[in-house]
N, C-alpha and C positions, 0 to 999 in steps of 0.2 A: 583617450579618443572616445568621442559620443556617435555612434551610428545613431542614421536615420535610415528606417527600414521603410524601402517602396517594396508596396505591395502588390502585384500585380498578375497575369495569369502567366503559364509554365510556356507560352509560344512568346509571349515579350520579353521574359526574365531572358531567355537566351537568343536575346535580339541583337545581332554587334551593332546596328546603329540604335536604338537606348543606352546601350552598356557604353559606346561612344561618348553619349550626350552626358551620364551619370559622372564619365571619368572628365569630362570639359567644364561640368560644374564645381566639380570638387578639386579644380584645380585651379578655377577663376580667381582672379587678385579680389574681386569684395567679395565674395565668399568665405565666412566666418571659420577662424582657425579652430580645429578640434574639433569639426562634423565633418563626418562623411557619409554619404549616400549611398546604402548598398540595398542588395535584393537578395541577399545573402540574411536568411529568420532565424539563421543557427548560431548569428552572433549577440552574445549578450550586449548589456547599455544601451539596450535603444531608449531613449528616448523619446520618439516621435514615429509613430506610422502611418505612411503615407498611401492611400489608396490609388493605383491608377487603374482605372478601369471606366464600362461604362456607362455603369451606375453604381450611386453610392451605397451602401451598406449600413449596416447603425454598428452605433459604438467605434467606429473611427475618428483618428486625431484630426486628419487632414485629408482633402478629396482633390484628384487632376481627372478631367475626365478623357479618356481615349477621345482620339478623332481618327485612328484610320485611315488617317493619308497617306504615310510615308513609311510608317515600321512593318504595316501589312499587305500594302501592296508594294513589293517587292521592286516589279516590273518598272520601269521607268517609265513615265506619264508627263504629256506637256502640262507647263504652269499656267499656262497663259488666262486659265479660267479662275486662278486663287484668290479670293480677295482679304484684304484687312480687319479684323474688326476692333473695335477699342473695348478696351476695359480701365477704369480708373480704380487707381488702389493712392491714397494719400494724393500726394501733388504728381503725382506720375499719371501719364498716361503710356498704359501697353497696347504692344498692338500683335495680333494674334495670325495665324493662315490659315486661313478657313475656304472651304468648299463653297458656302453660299454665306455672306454678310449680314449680319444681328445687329440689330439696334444696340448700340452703346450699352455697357451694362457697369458695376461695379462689382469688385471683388469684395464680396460677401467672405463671412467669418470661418476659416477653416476650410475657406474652397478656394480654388485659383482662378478655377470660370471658364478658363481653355487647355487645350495641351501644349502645354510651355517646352515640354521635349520637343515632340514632334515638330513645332515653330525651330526653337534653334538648332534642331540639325536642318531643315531644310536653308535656314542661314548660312550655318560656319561650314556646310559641309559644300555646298556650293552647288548645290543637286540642279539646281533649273541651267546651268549651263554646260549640262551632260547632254547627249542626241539631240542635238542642234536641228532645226530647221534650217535647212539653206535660205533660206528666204527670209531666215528671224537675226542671221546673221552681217558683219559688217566686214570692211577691207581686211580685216585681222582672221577674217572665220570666226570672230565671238559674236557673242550674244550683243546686240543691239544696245545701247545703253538705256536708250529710252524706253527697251523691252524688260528693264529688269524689275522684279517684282517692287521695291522701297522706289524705285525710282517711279514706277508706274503710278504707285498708291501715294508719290512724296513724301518719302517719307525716310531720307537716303543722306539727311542731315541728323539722324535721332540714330544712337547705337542703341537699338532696339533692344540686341539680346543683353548687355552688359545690363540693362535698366530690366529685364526679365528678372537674370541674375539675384538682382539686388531687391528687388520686390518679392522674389519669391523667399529667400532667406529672412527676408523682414517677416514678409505674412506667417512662416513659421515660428515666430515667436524668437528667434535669434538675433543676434547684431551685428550685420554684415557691415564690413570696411564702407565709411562715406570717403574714399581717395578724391583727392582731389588730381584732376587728370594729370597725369604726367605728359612731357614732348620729347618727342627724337627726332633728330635731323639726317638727309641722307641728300645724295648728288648721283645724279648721273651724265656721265661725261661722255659725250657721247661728240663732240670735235672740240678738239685742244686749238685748231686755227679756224679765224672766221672765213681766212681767204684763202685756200687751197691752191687756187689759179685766176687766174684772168678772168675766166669764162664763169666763173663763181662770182666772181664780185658782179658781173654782167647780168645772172641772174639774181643777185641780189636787190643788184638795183630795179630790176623790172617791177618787182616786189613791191619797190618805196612807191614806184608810176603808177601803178595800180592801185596805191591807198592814195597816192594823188600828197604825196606830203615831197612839197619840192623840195622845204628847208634839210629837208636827210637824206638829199640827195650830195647833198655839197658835206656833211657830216660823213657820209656812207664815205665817199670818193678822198677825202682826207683820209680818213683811216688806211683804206688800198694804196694810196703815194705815198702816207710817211712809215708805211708797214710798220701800223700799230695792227696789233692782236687785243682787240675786245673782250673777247674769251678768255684769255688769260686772268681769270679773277681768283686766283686760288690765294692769295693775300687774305684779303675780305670772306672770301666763301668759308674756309676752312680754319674757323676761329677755334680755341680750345676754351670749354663750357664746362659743364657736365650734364649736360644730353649725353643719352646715348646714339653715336654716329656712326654710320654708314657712306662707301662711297663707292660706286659702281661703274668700271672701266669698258667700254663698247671695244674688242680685242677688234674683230673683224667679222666677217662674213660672207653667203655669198648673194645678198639682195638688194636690188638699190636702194634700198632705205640705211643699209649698213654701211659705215667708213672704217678700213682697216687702221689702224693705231700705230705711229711710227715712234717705236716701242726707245730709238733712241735723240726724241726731239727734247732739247731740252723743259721746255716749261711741263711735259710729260712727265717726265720722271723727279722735276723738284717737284709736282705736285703730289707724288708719289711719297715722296721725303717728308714733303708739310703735311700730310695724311697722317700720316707712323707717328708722326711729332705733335701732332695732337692728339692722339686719343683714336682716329677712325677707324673702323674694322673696314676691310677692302674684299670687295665681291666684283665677281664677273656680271656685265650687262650682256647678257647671250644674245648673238644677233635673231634679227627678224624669225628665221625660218629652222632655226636652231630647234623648235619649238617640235619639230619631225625627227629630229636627228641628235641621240645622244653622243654620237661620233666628235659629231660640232661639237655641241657643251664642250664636251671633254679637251678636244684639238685649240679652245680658246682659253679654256679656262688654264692650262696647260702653259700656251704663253703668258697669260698673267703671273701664272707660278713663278717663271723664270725672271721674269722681271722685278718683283716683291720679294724675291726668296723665302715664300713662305706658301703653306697651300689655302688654296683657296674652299670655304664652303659654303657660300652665303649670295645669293643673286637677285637683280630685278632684271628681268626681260628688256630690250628693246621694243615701246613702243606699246609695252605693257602688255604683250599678246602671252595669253596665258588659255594653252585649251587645254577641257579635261576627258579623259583622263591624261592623254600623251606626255603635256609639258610635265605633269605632275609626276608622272613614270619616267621619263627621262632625265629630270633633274635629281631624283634618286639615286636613280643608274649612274650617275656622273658624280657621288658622291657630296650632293647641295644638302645640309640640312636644314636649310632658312630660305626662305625667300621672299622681296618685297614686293611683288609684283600687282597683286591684290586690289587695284584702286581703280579710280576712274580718269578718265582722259578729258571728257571733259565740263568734269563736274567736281565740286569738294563733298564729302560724305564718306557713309562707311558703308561698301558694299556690300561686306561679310557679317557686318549689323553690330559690329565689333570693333574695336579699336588696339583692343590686347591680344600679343601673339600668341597662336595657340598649336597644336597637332592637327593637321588637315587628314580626311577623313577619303580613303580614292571607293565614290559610290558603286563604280565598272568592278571593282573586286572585292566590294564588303571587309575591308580593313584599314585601321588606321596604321597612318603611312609613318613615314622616320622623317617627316618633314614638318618644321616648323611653319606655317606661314605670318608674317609683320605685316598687316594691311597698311596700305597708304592710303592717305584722307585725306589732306592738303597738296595737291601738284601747283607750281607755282604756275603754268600757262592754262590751269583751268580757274585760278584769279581771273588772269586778262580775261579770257572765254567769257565768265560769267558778268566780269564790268563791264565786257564791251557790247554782253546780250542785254545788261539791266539797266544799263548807264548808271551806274554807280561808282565808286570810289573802291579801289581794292581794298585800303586797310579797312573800310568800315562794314565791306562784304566779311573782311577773316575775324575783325573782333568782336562781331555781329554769333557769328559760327562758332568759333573760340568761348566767347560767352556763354552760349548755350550749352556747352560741353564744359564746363569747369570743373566737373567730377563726372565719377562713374568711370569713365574709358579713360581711352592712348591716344595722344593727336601726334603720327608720325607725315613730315614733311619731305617734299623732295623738290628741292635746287636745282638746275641745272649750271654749270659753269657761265654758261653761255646766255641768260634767262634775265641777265640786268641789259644785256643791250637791246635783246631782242622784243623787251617792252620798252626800253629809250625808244626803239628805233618806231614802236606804236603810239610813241606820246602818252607812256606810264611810267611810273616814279615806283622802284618795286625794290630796290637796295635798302631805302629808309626801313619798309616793313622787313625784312632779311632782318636787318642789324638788332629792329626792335624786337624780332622772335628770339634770336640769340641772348640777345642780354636782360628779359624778365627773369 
């Protein structure tokens, strides 16, 4: 093992969010096998020594220079004044969080240019959606989407920090992995019938009246008389590949956005079967407001249990509502060590500036937590969202995006059972792109 020794003053070395950022680099997938990064000068094989500070020194290998945002001032502080700034290192452009905005610069020889810590933990650790503004917030109590910092600056199609990662390990003279992006797939089920009752299909249809598309009105109303079930796509949906898969069961709750689960319909539980039988790992979709209540978690994820015969550790929220710290304490409590929740509703990108799952960081109590989080980057109804905001074509929106991302990060997906009709029923063609993510 080759240590690389950060040098830096006696109030940062025992910082738990650097000592955070130290142990998320040296565990990143392009990060080159056989370095590790410590602050630790009592170990032999260095190496390389790394200065962070605020000014450089002579006779050092390598220079980061503090910025004082985020490992010194403790106290929690709005973002909303942060801006970007670029730096070019090779055919990469980085993009940095700074207090006030600098002309474009390039990463010079032995220096990095900004503070590459300080940037990815304000990313993976998810700091700007801690003491909310009620006002900066939306239906869910999160943060606004158009308020989030990559989304603000545009910049929420670029895994910023994996391309930090990988530029910083370069500019040290090492040979950090070029992976080329890996995919995983996941589902959330959240109604096994389109038509529950009558009064559902009623307001189904008001829906079609409303886009003003008559011909699906006579499609809708077939479906309700020959009591076909649309939703039932677990055939198609739940192919066996070798992605790694996920799929996320909505037990119950107590909010109108939740539908309790009737744990013995049939297409329920063979989809249950064809899960096990191909490969999926099976998680709880915790209802709406579960998000207050580790009781919930527990009392659904519980039914699940009994149904799967096995336990359950692994979730995405309903509806993607994820506040911090709470949800992130609760799903703890309730024994989750994974969770997909992490993405955007309704945009594709990587929130968390990252695509590869990592250890989340809870900022409310300065330690990293036993929880993995899997960011999601592709939802399949923030395709429609974006075609139907740009007039575009979905598959040439995703291979567009997909292309962009060919290495460096993780492009993890989420299906919905229910998500091939409900863009039929828009006048989008969304199974062909399904079948064709499946079978590259």
């Amino acid at each position: 093992m080759t240590y690389i020794y950060l040098k830096t003053n006696h109030e940062l070395i025992n910082n738990p969010r650097l000592q955070y950022v130290i142990e998320y680099i040296n565990h990143h997938p392009v990060w080159p096998e056989g370095y590790l990064i410590t602050t630790n000068n009592l170990l032999s094989n260095h190496q390389i020594c790394i200065e962070y500070s605020k000014e450089r020194s002579e006779n050092i290998n390598y220079f980061v220079p503090v910025s004082d945002t985020f490992f010194k001032n403790i106290k929690h502080f709005s973002t909303t004044s942060l801006q970007s700034g670029q730096y070019h290192y090779k055919e990469f452009t980085l993009f940095s969080i700074e207090e006030n905005r600098k002309e474009e610069a390039f990463l010079i020889e032995n220096t990095f240019g900004f503070d590459l810590f300080e940037t990815i933990f304000f990313h993976i650790s998810r700091y700007e959606e801690y003491d909310l503004n009620v006002y900066d917030c939306d239906f869910r109590g999160m943060l606004e989407e158009q308020k989030h910092f990559l989304v603000r600056e545009t910049l929420e199609q670029i895994p910023v920090v994996d391309h930090i990662v990988y530029c910083f390990a370069s500019s040290l003279g090492l040979s950090p992995s070029k992976l080329k992006s890996k995919k995983s797939m996941s589902h959330d089920i959240d109604h096994i019938k389109k038509f529950g009752s009558f009064s559902k299909f009623l307001r189904l249809q008001g829906g079609v009246v409303k886009r003003m598309n008559a011909s699906k009105l006579f499609v809708q109303t077939r479906q309700y008389f020959t009591n076909t079930n649309p939703y039932n796509t677990f055939d198609e949906l739940l192919i066996s590949d070798d992605m790694s898969k996920y799929i996320f069961y909505l037990m119950g709750g107590i909010s109108k956005y939740d539908v309790v689960a009737d744990v013995r319909d049939e297409v329920f539980l063979n989809s249950i079967l064809l899960a096990k039988k191909n490969g999926y790992q099976i998680g709880i979709h915790p209802g709406f407001d579960s998000t207050y209540s580790v009781d919930q978690i527990c009392e659904e994820k519980k039914r699940l249990e009994m149904v799967i015969g096995e336990e359950v550790h692994i979730s995405r929220n309903h509806f993607l509502r994820f506040l911090f710290p709470a949800t992130l304490e609760n799903l703890e409590s309730a024994g989750i060590t994974m969770d997909h929740s992490l993405g955007y509703r309704s945009r594709i990108g990587f929130r968390c500036g990252t695509g590869f799952p990592y250890k989340i960081y809870n900022v409310a109590r300065e330690m990293i937590t036993g929880i993995k989080v899997h960011p999601l980057i592709v939802m399949d109804q923030c395709l429609i969202t974006t075609a139907i905001s740009t007039h575009q074509d979905i598959e040439v929106i995703h291979d567009r995006f997909v292309g962009k991302n060919e290495y460096f990060t993780m492009i993890s997906y989420n299906f919905h059972n229910s998500i091939f009709d409900f863009a039929e029923m828009r006048g989008f063609e969304l199974k062909t792109l399904y079948q064709k993510i499946k079978h590259r």
